[in-house]
C-alpha positions as CSV (number, residue, x, y, z in Angstrom):
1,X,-18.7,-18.2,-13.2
2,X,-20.5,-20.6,-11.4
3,X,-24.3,-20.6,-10.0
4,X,-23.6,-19.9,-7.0
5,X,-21.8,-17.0,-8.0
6,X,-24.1,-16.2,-10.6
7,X,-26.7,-15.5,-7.4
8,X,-24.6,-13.8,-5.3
9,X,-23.5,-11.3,-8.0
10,X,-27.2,-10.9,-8.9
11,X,-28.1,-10.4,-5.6
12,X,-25.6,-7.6,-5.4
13,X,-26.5,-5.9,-8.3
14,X,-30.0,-5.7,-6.4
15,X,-28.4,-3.2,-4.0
16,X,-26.9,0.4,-3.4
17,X,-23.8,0.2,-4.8
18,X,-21.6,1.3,-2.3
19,X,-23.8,-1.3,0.2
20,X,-23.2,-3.8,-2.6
21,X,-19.6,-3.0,-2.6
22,X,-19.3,-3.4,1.8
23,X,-21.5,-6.5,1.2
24,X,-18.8,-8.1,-1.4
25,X,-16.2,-8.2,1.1
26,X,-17.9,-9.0,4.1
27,X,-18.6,-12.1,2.0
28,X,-15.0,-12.1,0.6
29,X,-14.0,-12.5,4.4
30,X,-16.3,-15.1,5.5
31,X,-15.3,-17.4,3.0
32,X,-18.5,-17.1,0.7
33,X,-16.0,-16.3,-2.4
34,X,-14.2,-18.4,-5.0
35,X,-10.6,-18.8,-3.3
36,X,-8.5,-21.2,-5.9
37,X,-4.9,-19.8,-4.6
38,X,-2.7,-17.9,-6.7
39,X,-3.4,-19.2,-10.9
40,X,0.5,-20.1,-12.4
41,X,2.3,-21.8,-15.1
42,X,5.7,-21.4,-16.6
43,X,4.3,-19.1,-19.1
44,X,2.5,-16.9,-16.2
45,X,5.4,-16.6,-13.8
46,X,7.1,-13.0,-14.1
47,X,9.1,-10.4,-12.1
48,X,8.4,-6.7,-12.0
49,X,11.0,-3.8,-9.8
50,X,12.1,-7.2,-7.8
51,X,9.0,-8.5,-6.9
52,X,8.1,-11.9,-8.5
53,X,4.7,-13.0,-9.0
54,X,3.4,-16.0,-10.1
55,X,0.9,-14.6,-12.6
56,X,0.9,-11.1,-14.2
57,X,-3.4,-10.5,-13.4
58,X,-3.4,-7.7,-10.0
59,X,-6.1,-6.4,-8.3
60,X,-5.8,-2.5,-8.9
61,X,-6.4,0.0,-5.5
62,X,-10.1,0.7,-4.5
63,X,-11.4,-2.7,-4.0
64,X,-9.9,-3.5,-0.3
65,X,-9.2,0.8,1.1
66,X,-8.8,-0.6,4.5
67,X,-6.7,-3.8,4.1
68,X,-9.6,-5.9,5.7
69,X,-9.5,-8.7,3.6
70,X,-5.4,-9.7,2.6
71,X,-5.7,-13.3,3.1
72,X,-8.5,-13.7,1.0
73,X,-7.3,-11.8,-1.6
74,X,-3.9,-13.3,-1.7
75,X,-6.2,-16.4,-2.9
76,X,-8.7,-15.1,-5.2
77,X,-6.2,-15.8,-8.3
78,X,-4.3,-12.6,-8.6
79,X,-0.4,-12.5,-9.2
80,X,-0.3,-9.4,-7.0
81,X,-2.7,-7.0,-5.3
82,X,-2.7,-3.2,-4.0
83,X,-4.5,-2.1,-1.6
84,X,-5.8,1.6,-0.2
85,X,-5.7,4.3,-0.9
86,X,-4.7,5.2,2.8
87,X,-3.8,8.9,3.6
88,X,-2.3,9.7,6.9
89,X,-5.4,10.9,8.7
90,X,-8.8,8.8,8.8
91,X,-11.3,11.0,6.2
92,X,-14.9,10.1,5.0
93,X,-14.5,11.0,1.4
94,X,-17.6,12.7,-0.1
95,X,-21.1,12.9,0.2
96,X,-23.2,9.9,-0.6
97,X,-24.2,8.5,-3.3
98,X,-20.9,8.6,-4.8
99,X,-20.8,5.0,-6.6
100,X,-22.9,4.7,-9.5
101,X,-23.0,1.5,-12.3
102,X,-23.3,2.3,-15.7
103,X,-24.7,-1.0,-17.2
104,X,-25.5,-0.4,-20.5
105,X,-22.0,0.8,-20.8
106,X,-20.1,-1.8,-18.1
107,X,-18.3,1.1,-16.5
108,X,-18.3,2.6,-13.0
109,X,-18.1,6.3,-12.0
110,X,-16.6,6.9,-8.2
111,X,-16.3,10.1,-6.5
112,X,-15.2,9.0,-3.2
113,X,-12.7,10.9,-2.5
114,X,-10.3,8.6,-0.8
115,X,-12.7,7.7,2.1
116,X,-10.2,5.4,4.7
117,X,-9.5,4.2,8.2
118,X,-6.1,6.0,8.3
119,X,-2.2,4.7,7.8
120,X,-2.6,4.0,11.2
121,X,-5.4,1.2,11.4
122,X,-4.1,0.0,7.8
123,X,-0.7,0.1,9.1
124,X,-1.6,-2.0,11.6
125,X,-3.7,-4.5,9.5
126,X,-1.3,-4.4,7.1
127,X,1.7,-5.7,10.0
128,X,-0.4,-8.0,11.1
129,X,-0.7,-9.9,8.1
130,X,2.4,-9.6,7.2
131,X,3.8,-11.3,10.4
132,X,1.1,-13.9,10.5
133,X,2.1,-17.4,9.3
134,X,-0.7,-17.1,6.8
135,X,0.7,-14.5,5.2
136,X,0.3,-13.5,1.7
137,X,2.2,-15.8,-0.9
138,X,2.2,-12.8,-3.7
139,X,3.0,-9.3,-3.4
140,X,0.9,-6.8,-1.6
141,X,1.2,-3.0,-2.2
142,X,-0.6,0.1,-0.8
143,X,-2.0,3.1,-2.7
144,X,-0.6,6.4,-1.0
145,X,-3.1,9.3,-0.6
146,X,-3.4,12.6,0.4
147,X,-5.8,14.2,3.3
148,X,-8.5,16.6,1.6
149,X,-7.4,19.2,3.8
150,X,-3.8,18.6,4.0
151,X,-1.4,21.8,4.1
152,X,1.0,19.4,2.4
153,X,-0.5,17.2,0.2
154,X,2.8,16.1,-1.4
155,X,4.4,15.4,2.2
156,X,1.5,13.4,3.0
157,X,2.1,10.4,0.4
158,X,5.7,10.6,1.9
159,X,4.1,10.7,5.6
160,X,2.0,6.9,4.7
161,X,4.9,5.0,3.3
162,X,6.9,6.0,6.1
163,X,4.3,4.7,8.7
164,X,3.3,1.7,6.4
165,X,6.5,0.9,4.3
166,X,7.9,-2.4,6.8
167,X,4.5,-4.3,6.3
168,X,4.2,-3.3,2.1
169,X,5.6,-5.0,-1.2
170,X,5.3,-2.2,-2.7
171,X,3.4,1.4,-3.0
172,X,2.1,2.9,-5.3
173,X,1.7,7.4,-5.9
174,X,-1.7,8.3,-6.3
175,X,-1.7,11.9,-7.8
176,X,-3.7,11.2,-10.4
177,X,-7.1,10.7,-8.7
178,X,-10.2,13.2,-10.2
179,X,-12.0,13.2,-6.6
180,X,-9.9,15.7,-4.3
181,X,-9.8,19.0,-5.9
182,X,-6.8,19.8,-7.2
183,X,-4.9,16.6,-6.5
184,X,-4.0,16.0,-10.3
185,X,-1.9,19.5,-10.7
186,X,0.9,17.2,-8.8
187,X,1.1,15.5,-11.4
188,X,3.0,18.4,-13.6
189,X,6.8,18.1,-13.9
190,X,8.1,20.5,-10.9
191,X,6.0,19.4,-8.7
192,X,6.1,15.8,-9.5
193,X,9.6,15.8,-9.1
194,X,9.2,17.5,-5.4
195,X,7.0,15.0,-4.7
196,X,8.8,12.3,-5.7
197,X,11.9,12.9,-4.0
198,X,10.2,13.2,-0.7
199,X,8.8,9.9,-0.9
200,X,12.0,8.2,-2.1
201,X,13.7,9.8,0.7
202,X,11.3,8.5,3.1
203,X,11.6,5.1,1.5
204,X,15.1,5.2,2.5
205,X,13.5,4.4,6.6
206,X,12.7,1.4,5.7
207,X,13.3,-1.9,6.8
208,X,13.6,-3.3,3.2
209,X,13.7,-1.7,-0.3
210,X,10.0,-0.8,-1.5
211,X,9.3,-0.1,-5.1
212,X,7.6,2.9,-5.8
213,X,5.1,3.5,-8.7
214,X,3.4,6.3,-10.1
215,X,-0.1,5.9,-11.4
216,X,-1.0,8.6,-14.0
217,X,-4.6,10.2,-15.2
218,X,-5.4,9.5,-18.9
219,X,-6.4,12.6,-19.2
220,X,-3.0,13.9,-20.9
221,X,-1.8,15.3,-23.6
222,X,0.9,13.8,-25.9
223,X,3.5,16.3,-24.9
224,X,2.4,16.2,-21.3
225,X,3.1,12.2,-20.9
226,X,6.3,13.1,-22.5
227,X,7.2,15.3,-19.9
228,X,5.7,12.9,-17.1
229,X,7.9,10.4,-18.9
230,X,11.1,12.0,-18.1
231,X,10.3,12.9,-14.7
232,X,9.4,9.1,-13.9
233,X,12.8,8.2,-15.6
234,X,14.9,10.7,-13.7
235,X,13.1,10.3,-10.3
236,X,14.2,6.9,-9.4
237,X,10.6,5.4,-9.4
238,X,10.4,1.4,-10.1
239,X,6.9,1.9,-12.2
240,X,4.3,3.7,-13.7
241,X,0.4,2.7,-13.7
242,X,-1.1,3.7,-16.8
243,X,-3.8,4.9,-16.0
244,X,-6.2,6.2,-13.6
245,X,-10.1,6.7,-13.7
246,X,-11.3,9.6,-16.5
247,X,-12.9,13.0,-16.6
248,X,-14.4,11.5,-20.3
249,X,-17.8,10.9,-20.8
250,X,-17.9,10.5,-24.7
251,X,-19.9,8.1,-26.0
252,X,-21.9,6.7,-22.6
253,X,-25.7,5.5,-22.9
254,X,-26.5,4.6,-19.2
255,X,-28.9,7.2,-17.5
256,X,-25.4,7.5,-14.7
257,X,-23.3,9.5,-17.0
258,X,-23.8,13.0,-16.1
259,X,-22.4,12.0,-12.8
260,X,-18.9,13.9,-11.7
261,X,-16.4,11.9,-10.8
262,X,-14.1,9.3,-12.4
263,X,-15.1,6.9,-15.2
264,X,-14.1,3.4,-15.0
265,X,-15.1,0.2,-17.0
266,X,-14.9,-0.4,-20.6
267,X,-14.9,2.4,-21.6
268,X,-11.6,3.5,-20.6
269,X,-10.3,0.8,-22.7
270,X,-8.7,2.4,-25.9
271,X,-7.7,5.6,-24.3
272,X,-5.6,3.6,-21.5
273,X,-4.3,1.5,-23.9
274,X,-2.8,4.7,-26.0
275,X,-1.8,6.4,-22.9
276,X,0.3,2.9,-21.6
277,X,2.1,2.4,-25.3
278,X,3.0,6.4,-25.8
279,X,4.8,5.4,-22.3
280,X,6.5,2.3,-23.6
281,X,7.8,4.2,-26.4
282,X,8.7,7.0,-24.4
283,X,10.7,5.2,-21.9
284,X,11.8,2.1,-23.6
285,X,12.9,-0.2,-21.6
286,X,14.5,2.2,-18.8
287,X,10.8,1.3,-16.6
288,X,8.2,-1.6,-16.6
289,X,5.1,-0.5,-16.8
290,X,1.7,-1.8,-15.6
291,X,-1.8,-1.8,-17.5
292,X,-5.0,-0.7,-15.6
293,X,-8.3,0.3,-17.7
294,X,-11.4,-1.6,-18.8
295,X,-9.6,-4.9,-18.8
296,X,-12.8,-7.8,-18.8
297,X,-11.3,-10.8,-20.4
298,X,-7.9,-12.6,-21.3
299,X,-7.7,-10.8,-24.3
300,X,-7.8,-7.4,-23.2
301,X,-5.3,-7.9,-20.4
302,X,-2.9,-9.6,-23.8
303,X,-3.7,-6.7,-25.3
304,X,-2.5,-4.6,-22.9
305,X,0.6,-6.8,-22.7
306,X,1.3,-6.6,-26.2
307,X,1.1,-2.4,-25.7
308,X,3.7,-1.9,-23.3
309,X,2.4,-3.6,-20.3
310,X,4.4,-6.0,-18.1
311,X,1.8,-6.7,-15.7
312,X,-1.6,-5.6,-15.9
313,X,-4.5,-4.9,-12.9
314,X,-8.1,-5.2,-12.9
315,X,-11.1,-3.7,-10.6
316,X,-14.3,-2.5,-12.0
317,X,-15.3,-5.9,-14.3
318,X,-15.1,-7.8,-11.4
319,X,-18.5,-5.4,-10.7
320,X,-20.5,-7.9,-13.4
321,X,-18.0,-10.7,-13.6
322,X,-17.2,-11.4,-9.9
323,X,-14.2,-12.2,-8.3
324,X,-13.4,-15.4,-9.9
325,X,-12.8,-13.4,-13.3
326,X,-9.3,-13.4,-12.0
327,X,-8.3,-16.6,-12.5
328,X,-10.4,-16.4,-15.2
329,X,-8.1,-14.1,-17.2
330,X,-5.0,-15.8,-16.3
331,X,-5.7,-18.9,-17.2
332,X,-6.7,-17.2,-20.6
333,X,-4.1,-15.8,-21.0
334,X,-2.1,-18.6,-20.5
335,X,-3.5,-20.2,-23.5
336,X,-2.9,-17.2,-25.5
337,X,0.6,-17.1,-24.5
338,X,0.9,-20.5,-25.7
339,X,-1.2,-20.5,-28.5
340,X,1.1,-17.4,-30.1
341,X,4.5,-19.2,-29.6
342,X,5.4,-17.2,-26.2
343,X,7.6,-19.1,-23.5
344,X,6.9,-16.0,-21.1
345,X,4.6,-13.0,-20.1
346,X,8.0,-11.4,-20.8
347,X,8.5,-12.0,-24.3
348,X,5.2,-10.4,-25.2
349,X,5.5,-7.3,-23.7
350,X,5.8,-4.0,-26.2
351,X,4.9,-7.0,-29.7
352,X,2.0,-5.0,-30.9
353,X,2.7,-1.2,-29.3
354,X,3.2,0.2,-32.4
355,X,-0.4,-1.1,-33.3
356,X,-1.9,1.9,-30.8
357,X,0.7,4.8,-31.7
């Protein structure tokens, strides 16, 4: 990190979160942030449901809700990036405060409750950068959402790739969310597969084929990501996204903790990590899948890797890292790549899953 951004991020951590978070990428926009371009070597390049990217380090959904800030994303160092979550109506989300750092424990809890401009002003950022001539060089994807109110929840994730699908790489299911009451019990097998099937059939609108993922809570039981398994593998999805934000609060220290909402950070670590290789087991190598939770360094996105993960995404370190621990972990893991005897992100994928079942 350099001193600059040593300043800037200390500076941010002197205000209101959510403030901190608005003031991040009003900076990311202006130009005050490291941009380096996408980080790749031989070793880094890799493909995942068609799309290829030129380094396996995302940015995970949450950072950029409104699709405000593409370009500059596209060259903070990330192979790939999502974007959202958008639901079909503009909402608010909760009441504020609703961000809250847990320092002691580098973690985040969030109950924002899927506060957005809409599918229709993120449609339209979202087409606009896609037909600009400095478009984005990796792949872009949207998080799909669901209005708090919504009569159909499960039509509304089907409702925003239809609108936004022409200008996306990608999108991703978000059912798995712990701020909008109720939101998770999609996740169980009829309903999942109702779900599901509604937004592969609007998928078939498009313009061009867009992989679908599903990103799952961690919050499951052994026999319950079984079952989640083979929906996923039966549905026709491209991915899973293990995993979500947690209910858990075991073993926090920061005075944050007894706030509701979902934990992210750290220490999410080991629990994602044995949620994403009980999937690679489970589904072999009938669906890639990608690794989000408490990844700070190189070594925990290998890690992850070596689980079950062929890509991996990252959000909530970049809160006391900045944004240039992208290219950070990339080029780490580049050396680590090399430094075990591994031509590819490719050939490491799944090596040490049996190490977290």
């Amino acid at each position: 990190m350099s001193f600059f951004e040593q300043v800037g991020m200390a500076l941010l951590r002197s205000l209101d979160p959510e403030k901190s978070h608005h003031f991040a990428l009003s900076a990311l926009r202006a130009g005050l942030a490291p941009l380096p371009g996408p980080i790749t070597s031989a070793r880094l390049k890799t493909k995942i449901a068609g799309l290829e990217m030129p380094n396996p380090v995302g940015l995970a959904a949450g950072f950029d809700k409104n699709a405000e800030a593409i370009p500059q994303l596209a060259r903070a160092g990330f192979g790939f990036i999502e974007l959202g979550a958008a639901t079909p109506r503009p909402q608010p989300g909760n009441p504020k405060p609703r961000l809250f750092r847990l320092s002691e424990d580098h973690a985040v809890i969030n109950r924002f409750g899927f506060n957005n401009d809409g599918m229709e002003a993120i449609g339209d950022r979202l087409a606009r950068c896609r037909n600009s001539t400095h478009r984005a060089k990796i792949p872009v994807g949207l998080n799909l959402g669901a209005n708090k109110d919504s009569a159909d929840r499960a039509g509304d994730f089907a409702k925003v790739l239809a609108h936004c699908g022409n200008a996306i790489d990608f999108a991703t299911v978000n059912v798995s969310s712990p701020n909008t009451e109720r939101l998770r019990d999609l996740q169980g097998p009829e309903a999942l597969e109702a779900l599901l099937r509604g937004v592969l059939e609007a998928r078939t609108g498009l313009d061009h084929e867009v992989p679908v993922f599903l990103k799952i809570a961690p919050d499951l039981a052994a026999s319950e990501l079984a079952e989640l398994a083979e929906v996923a593998r039966k549905s026709g999805i491209d991915a899973v996204i293990a995993t979500n934000t947690t209910l858990s609060r075991e073993g926090l220290k920061s005075a944050h903790k007894g706030e509701m909402g979902g934990l992210s950070g750290r220490p999410l670590f080991e629990e994602s990590t044995r949620v994403l290789a009980q999937l690679s087991r489970d589904l072999g190598d009938d669906m890639p899948l990608i690794g989000v939770g408490g990844i700070a360094s190189a070594l925990d996105a290998y890690t992850k890797i070596r689980a079950g993960a062929s890509v991996v995404q990252l959000y909530s370190a970049m809160v006391y890292q900045g944004l240039s621990l992208a290219p950070r972990i990339a080029r780490g893991l580049d050396d680590l790549l090399k430094q075990d005897g591994f031509d590819t992100v490719t050939e490491a994928v799944g090596t040490k899953r049996g190490d977290w079942l």
